[in-house]
N, C-alpha and C positions, 0 to 999 in steps of 0.2 A: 579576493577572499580575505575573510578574517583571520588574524595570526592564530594559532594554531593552541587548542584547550592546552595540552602538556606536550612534552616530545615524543615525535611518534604520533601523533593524534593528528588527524587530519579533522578534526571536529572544528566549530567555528569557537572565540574562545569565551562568547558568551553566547550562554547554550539556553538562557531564558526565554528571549525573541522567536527561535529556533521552534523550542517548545511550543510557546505559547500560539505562535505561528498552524503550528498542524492540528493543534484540539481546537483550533475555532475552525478551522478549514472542515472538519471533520464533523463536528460537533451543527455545522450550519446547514449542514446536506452529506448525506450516507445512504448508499442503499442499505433498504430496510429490509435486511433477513431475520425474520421471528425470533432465530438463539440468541440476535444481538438484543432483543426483548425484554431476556428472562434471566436469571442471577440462578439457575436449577443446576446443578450442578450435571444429574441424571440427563436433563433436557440436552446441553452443553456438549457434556463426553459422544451421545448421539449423534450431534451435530457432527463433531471429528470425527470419529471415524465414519462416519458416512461420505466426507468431504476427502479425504484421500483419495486424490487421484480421481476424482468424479466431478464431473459440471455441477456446479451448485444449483442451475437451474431445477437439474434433476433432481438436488437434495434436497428442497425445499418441499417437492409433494413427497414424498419418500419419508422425508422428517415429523410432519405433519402426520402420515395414516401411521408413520411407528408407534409416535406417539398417543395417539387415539386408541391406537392395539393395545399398547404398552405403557399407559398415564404416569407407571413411577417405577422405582426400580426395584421393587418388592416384586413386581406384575412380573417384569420383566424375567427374573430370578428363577420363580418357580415356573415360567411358558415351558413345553417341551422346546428343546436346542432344535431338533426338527425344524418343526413351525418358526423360529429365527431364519435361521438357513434358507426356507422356501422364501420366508418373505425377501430376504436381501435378493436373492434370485431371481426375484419375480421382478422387482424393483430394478435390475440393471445397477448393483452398486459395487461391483469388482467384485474381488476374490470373497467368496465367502467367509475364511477361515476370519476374515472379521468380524461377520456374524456371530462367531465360535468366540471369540475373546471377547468380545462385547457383553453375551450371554456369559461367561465365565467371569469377566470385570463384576457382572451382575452379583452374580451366588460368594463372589467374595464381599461385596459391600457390606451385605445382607447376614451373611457372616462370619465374617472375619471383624467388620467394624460398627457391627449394631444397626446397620441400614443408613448411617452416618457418612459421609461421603469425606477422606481424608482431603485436608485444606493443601496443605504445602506439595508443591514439585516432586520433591523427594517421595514422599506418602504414596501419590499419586500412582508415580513408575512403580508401586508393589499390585497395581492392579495388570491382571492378565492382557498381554496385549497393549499396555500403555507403555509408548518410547516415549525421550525425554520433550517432545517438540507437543504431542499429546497430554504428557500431563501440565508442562508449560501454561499448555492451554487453555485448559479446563482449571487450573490454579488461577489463573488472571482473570478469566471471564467470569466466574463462579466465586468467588472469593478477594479479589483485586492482591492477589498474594505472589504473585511470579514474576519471574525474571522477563526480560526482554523479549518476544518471542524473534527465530529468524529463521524466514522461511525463503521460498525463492525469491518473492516478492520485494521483501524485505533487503536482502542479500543485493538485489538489481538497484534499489534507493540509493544505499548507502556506499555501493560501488561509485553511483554517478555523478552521486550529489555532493561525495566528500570524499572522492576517489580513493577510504578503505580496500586495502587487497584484499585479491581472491583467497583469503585464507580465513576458513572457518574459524578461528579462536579470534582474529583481529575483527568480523563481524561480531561475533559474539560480545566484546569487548566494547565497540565503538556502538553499537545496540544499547548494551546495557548504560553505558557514560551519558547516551542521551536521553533515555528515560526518566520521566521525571520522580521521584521515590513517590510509591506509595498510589500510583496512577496505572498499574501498570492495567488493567482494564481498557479504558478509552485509549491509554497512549499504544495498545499494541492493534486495539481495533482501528485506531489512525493511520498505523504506519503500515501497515497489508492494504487497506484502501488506498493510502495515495497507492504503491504498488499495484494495486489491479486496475485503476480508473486515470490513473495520470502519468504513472511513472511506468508504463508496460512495454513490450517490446518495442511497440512502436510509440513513442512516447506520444501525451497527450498537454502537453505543458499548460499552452493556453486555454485551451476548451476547457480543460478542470480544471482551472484556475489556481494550478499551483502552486501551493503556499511556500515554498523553497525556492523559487527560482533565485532568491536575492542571492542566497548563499551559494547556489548549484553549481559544480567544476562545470556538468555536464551542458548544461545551459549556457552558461559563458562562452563556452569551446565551441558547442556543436556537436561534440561527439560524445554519442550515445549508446556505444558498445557497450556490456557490462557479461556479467559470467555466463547467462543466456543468449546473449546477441555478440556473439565476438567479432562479428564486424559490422562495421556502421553503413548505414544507407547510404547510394550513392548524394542522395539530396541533404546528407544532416551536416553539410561544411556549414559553418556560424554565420558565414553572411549572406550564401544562401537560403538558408533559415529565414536571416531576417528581412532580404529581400519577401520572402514568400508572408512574411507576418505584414511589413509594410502595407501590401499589394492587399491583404486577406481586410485590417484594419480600415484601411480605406475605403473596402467594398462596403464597408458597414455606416460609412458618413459622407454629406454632401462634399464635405472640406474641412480640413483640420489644419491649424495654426502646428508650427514645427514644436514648439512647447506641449501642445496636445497632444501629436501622433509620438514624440521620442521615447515617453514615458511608458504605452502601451505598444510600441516594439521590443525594448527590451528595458530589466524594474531599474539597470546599474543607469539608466540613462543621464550623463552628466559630467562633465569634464572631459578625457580624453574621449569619449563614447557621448560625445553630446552633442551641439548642432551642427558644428563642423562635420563631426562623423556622419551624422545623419543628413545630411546635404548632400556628400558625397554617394550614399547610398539611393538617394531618391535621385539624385544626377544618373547613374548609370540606370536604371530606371525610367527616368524620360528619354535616354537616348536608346530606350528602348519601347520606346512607345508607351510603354504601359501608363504612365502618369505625368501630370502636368502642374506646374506650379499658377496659382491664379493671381498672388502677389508676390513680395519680396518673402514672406513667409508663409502665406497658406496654400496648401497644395491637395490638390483631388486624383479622383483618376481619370484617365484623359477618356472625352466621350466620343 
């Protein structure tokens, strides 16, 4: 690991690479949910609270005929609260009384702020039913003006990746330090994706091609516990791991030179973790049948 941003910080202590790292990872492939679409502030706030607590699969048609019902948040304002309430009901979107604050966030926009939708965090939590994770939210995505956001997701990365404690203010903290100013749009829509698509309970490193692993505690170690997983698979011991990446890599090639395969097992590949390490790991390997060397350095898996 890299020496440490200040004391205290488990961050790496150059935080550019880091950055720049996750907004192209991000930026090159994303699922595509329509509120990541649109800068509406109205459209946005919908999205969240629809998304508490609810499969997004389901919010995505839900979000869509709201807003077809409900095109802006005038519409919305004057609907009867009734007809809100039916629809979220109908729709399978949790508790109502969201419905209820949603429609009331409405009639406060409308008037309290000119149908103007307040920009900043602070502004935001004066709307009914917005906590601060919500207006967070809708501040970043709608205006690129908020803080970090940190959600489970979120919370699970940075546990793993730069083993921050489990203590809400040192996420908070070690959130906002790696944020790039002024980003916080793509960099908080970054950092919930790696969380839901690479960094998830069951992690997903290689297949999504995560753009952290150089730096990761959790990747070096093997162990992948974090504040939702408090204990690790029986299978995430580190050279376990990479016995299983070895094995996975090679099913994908007729033969690979030990230069080829070390790199694509694991990114620190080189020096102490380098071919020596890696010899030894394909050693136990072929005394297990699984794989065969073809020369002094290229090796397959055995047919």
């Amino acid at each position: 690991m890299a020496a440490d941003a200040e004391e205290g910080s488990s961050l790496p202590a150059d935080l550019d690479p880091v950055r720049e790292a996750l907004i192209e990872w991000y930026e090159s492939d994303h699922r595509g949910f329509p509120w990541r679409e649109t800068t509406d502030p109205y459209a946005i706030l919908v999205s969240e609270v629809m998304s508490q607590q609810t499969q997004l699969e389901r919010v995505e048609a839900a979000w869509a005929a709201f807003l077809e019902r409900w095109p802006a948040v005038e519409e919305l304002a004057a609907a009867d609260r009734s007809e809100v309430v039916s629809f979220w009901s109908g729709h399978r979107l949790g508790y109502n009384n969201r419905a209820k604050y949603l429609h009331e966030a409405a009639t406060q926009v409308v008037g309290e702020f000119d149908g103007d939708f307040p920009e900043s965090p602070d502004e935001l939590r004066e709307l009914q039913g917005v906590g601060p994770y919500t207006a967070n939210a809708v501040a970043s995505f709608a205006f690129n003006t908020g803080n970090a956001v940190v959600d489970t997701n979120v919370k699970r990365v940075l546990y793993r990746a730069f083993s921050v404690p489990d203590i809400d203010s040192e996420f908070e903290a070690r959130a906002n330090e790696l944020m790039p100013e002024g980003r916080s749009r793509v960099w908080n829509n970054a950092i919930m994706e790696l969380g839901a698509v690479a960094c998830g309970k069951t992690p997903r490193c290689e297949e999504a091609g995560c753009p952290w692993r150089e730096w990761c505690d959790a990747y070096e170690t093997g162990d992948f516990s974090a504040p939702d997983v408090p204990t690790q698979s029986p299978f995430e011991g580190s050279r376990r791991q990479k016995r299983a990446r070895a094995v996975r890599v090679l099913g994908e090639y007729d033969e690979l030179t030990l230069s080829e395969l070390g790199p694509r097992v694991r990114v620190d590949y080189g020096g102490e973790t380098g071919e020596e390490w890696l010899r030894g790991l394909l050693s136990d390997l072929e005394d297990d049948g699984l794989v065969e060397f073809v020369s002094g350095d290229r090796v397959r898996l055995r047919r």
